[in-house]
N, C-alpha and C positions, 0 to 999 in steps of 0.2 A: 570681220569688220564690226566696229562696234557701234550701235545706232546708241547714242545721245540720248537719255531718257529726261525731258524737259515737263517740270512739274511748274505750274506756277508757284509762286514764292509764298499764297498763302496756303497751300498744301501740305508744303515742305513740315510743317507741325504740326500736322492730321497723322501722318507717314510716323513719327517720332513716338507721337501717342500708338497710335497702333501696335507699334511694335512694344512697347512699354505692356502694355495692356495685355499683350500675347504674351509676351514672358512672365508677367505677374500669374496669369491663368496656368501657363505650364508650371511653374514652380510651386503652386498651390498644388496643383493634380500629384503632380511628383512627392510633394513631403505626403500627403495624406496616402500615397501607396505605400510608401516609405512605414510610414506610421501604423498601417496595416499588414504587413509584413511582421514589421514588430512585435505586434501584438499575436500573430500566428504565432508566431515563433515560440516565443513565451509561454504560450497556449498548449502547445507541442511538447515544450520540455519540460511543462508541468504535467501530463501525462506522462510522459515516460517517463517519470521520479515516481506519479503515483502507483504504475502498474510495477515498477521496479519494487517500493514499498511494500503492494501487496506480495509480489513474488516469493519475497523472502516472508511473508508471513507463511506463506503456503509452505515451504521449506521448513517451518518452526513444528508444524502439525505430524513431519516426517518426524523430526528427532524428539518429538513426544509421546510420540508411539515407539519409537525404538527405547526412549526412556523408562518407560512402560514396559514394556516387553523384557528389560535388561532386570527391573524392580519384579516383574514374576518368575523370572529366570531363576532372580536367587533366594527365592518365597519369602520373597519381605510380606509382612503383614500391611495392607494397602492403607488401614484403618490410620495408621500413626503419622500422626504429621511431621513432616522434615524441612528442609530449605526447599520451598518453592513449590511443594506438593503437602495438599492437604486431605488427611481423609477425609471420609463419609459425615456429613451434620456441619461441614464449617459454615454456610451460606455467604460464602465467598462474593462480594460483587468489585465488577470492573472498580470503580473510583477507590473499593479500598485497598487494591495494592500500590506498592511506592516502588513506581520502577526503576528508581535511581539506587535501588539499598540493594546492594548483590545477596544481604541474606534474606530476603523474600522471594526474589525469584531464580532462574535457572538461564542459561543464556545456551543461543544456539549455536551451529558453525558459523554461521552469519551474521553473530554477534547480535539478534532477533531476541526477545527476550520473553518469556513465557513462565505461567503458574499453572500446574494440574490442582484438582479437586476431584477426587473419588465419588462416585454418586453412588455405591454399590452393584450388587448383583442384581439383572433384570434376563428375560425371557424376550429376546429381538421379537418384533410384532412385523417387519417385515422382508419380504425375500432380498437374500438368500440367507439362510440360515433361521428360517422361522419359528419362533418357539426354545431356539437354542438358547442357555444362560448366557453371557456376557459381562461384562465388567463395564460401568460406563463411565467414563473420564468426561468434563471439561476441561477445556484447555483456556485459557484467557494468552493472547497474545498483544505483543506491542513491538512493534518495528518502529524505526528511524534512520531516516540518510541523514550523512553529513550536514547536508545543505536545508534542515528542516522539514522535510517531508516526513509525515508520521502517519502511523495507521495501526489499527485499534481492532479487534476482534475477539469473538468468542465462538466457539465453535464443539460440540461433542465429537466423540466416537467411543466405539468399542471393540473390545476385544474379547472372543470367545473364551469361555473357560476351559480350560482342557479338562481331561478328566482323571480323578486322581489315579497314580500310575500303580500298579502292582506290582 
């Protein structure tokens, strides 16, 4: 049974605004979540292009050490400089390489892009291998996604010297 819901007549436009009023406040509430989401989101997938970017830098320092290791393999003299590795004295810095000229740098499996610089022979100062000679590389890296994310690094290491063989 339906009871007659009897408003007087000047009501009836209190009722109209109310509900206007309610809907104008939820559709506000609604776009500004909306609008926060978005901005997560965005948020999100700019992290995970930057840590992507870094990933593949981290992967550049693998095949610069395998690069390395392939250059004492076959007793290249470290001192001489070639495409993308420079020996000992260049004072090498980030802005002066051009990393669009493939004869300045070296590219990696991941298409990551990288310069060595030879620092010489040094005596590691800490464990493990304390005191042992070493060879010490810089590495200058530069990554890029498709989509613009780039990322920039320099980083050492070293590699022992072996000892000459008899």
């Amino acid at each position: 049974m339906k009871v007659p819901i009897a408003l007087s007549h000047k009501y009836q436009g209190l009722v109209l605004a109310t509900n206007l009023l309610m809907l104008l406040l939820i559709t506000l509430i609604a776009t500004t979540l909306f609008k926060n989401a978005l901005n997560q989101r965005k948020m999100a997938n700019h992290y995970q292009r930057q840590l992507l970017v870094k990933n593949n830098a981290e992967q550049v320092i693998v095949d610069a050490k395998l690069y390395v290791k392939n250059l004492l393999a076959l007793n290249t003299d470290l001192t001489v400089n070639n495409t993308g590795y420079y020996g000992s004295g260049a004072g090498l810095l980030n802005g002066d390489i051009n990393w669009q000229d493939s004869n300045d740098v070296l590219t990696s499996a991941n298409n990551s892009k990288f310069v060595l610089t030879y620092m010489g022979v040094q005596a590691k100062l800490t464990p493990p291998g304390l005191g042992v000679d070493h060879h010490l590389f810089k590495v200058f890296i530069y990554s890029q996604l498709n989509n613009g994310a780039e990322y920039q690094q320099q980083q050492f290491f070293a590699i022992p010297v072996l000892p000459p063989s008899e």
